[in-house]
DRENGUSE-170145 format. One record per residue (C-alpha): x, y, z. Coordinates in steps of 0.5 Angstrom, whole numbers, plus 2048, in hexadecimal, padded with zeros to 3 digits. Last residue first. Example, Ala and Ser with C-alpha at 12.3 -4.5 7.8 and 13.67 -1.06 7.14 Angstrom:
// residues 2
81B7FE80E 8197F7810 
***
This chain:
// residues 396
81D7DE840 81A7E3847 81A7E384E 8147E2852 80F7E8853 80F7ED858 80C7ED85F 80A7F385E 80E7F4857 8077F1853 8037F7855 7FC7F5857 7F57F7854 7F27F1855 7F27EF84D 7F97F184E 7FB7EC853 7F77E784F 7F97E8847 8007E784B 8007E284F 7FD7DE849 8027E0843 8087DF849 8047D8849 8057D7841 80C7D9841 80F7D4847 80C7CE843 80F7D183D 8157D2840 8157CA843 8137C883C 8197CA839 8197CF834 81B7CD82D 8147CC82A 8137D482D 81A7D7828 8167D3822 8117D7824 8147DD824 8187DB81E 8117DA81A 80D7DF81C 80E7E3815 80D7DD811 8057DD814 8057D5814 8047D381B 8007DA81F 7FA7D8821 7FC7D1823 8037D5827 7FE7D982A 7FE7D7831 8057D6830 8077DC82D 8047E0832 8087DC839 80E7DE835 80C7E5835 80A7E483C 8107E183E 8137E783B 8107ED83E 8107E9845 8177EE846 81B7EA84B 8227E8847 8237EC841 81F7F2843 8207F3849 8197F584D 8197FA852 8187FF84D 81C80584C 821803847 81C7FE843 819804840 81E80783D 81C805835 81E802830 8217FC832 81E7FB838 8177FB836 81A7F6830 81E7F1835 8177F183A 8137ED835 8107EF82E 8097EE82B 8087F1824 8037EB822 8047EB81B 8037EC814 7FD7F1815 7F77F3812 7F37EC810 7F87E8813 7F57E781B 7F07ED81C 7F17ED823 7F97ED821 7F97F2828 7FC7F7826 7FC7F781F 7F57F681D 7F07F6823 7F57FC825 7F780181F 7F17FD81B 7EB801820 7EF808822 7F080B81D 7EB80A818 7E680B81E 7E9811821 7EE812826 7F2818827 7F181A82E 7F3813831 7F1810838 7E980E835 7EA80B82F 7F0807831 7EC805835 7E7802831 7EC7FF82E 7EF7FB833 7E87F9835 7E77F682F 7EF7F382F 7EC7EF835 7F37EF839 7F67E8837 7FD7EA83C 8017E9837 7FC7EE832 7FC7F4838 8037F5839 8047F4831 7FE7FB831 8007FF836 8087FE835 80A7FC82E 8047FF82A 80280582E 809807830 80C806829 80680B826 80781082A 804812831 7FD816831 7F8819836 7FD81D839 7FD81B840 7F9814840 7FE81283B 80581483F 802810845 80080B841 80780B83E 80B80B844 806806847 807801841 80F802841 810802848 80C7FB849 8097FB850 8027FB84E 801802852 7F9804850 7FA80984A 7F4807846 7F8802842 7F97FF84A 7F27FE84A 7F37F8846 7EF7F783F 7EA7F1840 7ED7EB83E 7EB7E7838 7F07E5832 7EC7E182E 7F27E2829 7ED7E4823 7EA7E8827 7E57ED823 7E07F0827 7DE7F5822 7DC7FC825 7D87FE82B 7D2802827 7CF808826 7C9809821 7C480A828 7C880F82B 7C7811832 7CE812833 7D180C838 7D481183F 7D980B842 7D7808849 7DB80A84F 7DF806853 7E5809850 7E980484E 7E47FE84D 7DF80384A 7E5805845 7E67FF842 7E780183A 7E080583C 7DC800836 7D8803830 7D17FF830 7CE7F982C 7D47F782B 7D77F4824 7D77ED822 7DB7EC81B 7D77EB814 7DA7E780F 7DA7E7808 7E07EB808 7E27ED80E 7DD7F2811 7DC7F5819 7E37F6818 7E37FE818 7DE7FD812 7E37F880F 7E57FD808 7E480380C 7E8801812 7EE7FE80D 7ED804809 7EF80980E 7F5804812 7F880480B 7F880C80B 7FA80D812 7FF808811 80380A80A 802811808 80281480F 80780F813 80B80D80C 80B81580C 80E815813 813810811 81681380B 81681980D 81B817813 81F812810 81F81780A 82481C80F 820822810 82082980B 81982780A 816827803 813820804 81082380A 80C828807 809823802 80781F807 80682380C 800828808 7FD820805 7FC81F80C 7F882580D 7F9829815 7F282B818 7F0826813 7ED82381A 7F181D81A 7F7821819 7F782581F 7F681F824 7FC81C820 80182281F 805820826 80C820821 80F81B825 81681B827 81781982E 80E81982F 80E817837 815819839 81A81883E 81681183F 81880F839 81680C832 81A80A82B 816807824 81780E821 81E810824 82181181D 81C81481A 81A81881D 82081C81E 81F82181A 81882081A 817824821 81882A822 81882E81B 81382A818 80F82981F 80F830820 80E83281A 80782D81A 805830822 80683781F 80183581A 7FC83281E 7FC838823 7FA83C81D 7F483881B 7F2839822 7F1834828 7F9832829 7F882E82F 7FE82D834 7FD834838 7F583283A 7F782B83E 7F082A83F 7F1824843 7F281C844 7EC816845 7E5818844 7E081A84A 7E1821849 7DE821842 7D8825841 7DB82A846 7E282A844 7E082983C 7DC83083D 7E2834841 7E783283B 7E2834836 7E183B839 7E883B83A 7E883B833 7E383F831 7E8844836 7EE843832 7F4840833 7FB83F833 7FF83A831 806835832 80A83282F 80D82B82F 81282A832 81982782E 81C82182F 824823832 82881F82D 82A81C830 829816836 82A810832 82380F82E 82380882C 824807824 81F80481F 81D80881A 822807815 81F800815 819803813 81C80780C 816804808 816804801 81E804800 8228067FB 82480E7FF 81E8117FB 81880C7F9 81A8097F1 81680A7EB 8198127EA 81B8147F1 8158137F5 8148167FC 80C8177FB 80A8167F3 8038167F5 80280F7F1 80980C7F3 80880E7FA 80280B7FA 8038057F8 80A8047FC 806805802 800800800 
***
C-alpha cells in the first residue's frame, strides 16, 4: 500500500525508484535515545475568553472524568495549529527519525511532533505535511518516517475500517458487536459507572477476538500502581497528556496488555477514553488490528508482543524498576507463556517461525514456570495488586 501510494503521489521519489533506495527506512528508525540530544518541549499557548469558557464547561459537564484541562498544552485557533506544526519541524523532526521506536522516562513524547489530535480534526491537513515535510531541511530517515507514518499507516488503517466496518464486516462474514459503548474498566477503577450517551445509533463495536483473550483490563491502566515501572510511568504520562506515542501504545500499553490475555474490546475501549485524538478509524485497527492481533492476519502480519529485553533496549524504564530486567522481570515469561498459549494459533505464520522454534527448544521445567508467572500475574492485577509487593519469582 505505501509503495503504491508513494509512487502514485509522486512522494520522495527520484524517477521510479524512492530516494536514498529504500521504500521504508524503519530499521534506521531503531535506535534507543542515549540522553542527548535534550527533546524539545512543547510550546505553550495563551487563551481567549471563548476558550476559558469552553474549558469551564467541560470541568463542570465532565469532572468525573480522569485527567484535567491543561489549557496551556491545547492549541484552540488556526494560528496556534501552525505554531504548533513550526514548532514541530523546526524542533522535533531533525531527530525524529533516529529515535522514533525509542521511549523514556525523561520525556513522554522525545522527538514526536504531537501533531495527531490537530491532524485528525483538519486543523492540520495530511496532505500539507507530506509535502511539506518532503522538502524539509531534515535527514530522510526523518522525512521518510514521518511521511510513512502519515501516508502510509494513517491512510492504510482509514481504508481498513472503512473497508470492514470498524471490524464488525470481514468479508461475507458479519462480527458480533456490542450493544453498548463500553468504559474501558473505569467502573471497576472509579466506582462509579461511566455516563452512556442516549443515543440509539450508538454501539460498543466489534467484538472480534481472534485469541479469546478475556481478562478485564486492570486497574492499573488506570493509574493504579502495578509494579512494573515501565506500564505505571506510561499510564501516568497518559493520563496526564492524554496521549503518548505510537511505540509506547503499542510495545508498553498494548504488549503488556495481550501477554497477559486482556480483553482487546476493553482495551480498545480504553483506549477511546484515555487518549485526545482518538477516533473510530484511528482507534479501532490500531488496537484490534496491530496491537493485540484480535483480528488475526486479516490486517497485520504478526502479533507485535515482546519480553522485557526489548523495553530495556529502547527504553530507560528498567533502570527505575524493582525488576531486573535480565533475571527478575515476569515480562519475559509472560512472553514465552503468550507464544505457548497460542502457539495453534500462530503455527504456520512464517513471521513467528523463529519465535516458535526458540518456545520448541525450551525445556519443560521453564514452560511450566512461564505459565504459573502468567496466572500469578493475571490474579494479582486483576486485584488490583503491585507485582513488586511481594515480587514475583525470578525470570529466564
Amino acid at each position: 500500500f505505501y509503495r503504491h501510494v508513494r509512487s502514485r503521489l509522486r512522494v520522495l521519489m527520484q524517477g521510479r525508484q524512492p530516494a536514498g533506495g529504500r521504500w521504508s527506512l524503519d530499521q534506521d528508525n531503531r535506535e534507543p535515545w542515549p540522553g542527548h540530544p535534550e527533546p524539545p518541549s512543547p510550546p505553550s499557548f495563551t487563551h481567549d475568553a471563548v476558550t476559558e469558557e469552553v474549558a469551564t464547561l467541560v470541568r463542570e459537564r465532565f469532572a468525573a472524568h480522569p485527567g484535567r484541562v491543561e489549557l496551556g498544552t491545547l492549541s484552540a485557533t488556526a494560528g496556534q495549529a501552525d505554531q504548533m506544526w513550526t514548532w514541530a519541524c523546526a524542533s522535533c523532526l531533525p531527530s525524529f527519525g533516529r529515535y522514533e521506536d525509542a521511549m523514556s522516562s525523561r520525556s513522554a513524547g522525545l522527538f514526536h511532533t504531537r501533531i495527531s489530535p490537530l491532524l485528525n480534526v483538519h486543523r492540520l491537513l495530511p496532505a500539507n505535511l507530506v509535502r511539506q515535510v518532503e522538502g524539509l531541511d531534515a535527514p530522510l530517515a526523518s522525512r521518510e518516517g514521518f511521511i510513512r507514518q502519515i501516508l502510509g499507516w494513517r491512510e492504510y488503517v482509514r481504508h481498513v475500517h472503512e473497508a470492514t466496518a470498524g471490524f464488525t464486516r470481514l468479508g461475507s462474514e458479519t462480527v458480533p458487536r456490542g450493544a453498548a459503548p463500553g468504559d474501558g474498566g473505569y467502573q471497576r477503577w472509579s466506582g462509579r459507572a461511566w455516563p452512556i450517551a442516549d443515543d440509539a445509533a450508538a454501539h460498543g463495536g466489534s467484538r472480534i477476538n481472534m485469541l479469546d483473550a478475556d481478562l478485564p483490563l486492570p486497574v492499573a491502566w488506570w493509574g493504579q500502581p502495578s509494579g512494573l515501572h515501565c506500564l505505571d510511568r506510561v499510564v501516568a504520562d497518559v493520563w496526564r497528556d492524554a496521549w503518548s506515542h505510537h511505540i509506547t501504545r503499542l510495545m508498553v500499553l498494548s504488549n503488556i496488555a495481550s501477554l497477559i490475555d486482556a480483553n482487546p474490546r476493553e482495551l480498545t475501549d480504553w483506549f477511546w477514553v484515555a487518549y485526545v485524538d482518538a477516533y473510530d478509524w484511528v482507534v479501532e485497527p490500531n488496537v484490534l488490528g496491530m496491537s493485540t492481533y484480535a483480528t488475526g492476519p486479516s490486517m497485520t502480519t504478526k502479533p507485535y508482543v515482546a519480553g522485557a529485553a526489548y523495553i530495556n533496549r529502547m527504553s530507560d524504564y528498567c533502570r527505575g524498576c524493582a525488576f531486573d530486567p535480565r533475571r527478575t522481570c515476569p515480562l519475559t515469561r509472560l512472553y514465552w507463556a503468550y507464544l505457548a498459549r497460542h502457539e495453534d494459533a500462530l503455527d504456520g505464520n512464517q513471521r513467528m517461525t523463529f519465535a516458535l522454534g526458540a518456545l520448541a527448544r525450551r525445556s519443560a521445567a521453564d514452560r511450566t514456570e512461564d505459565a504459573r508467572v502468567f496466572e500469578d500475574v493475571r490474579d494479582r492485577l486483576s486485584r488490583g495488586e503491585r507485582l513488586d509487593r511481594p515480587p514475583i519469582g525470578p525470570s529466564a
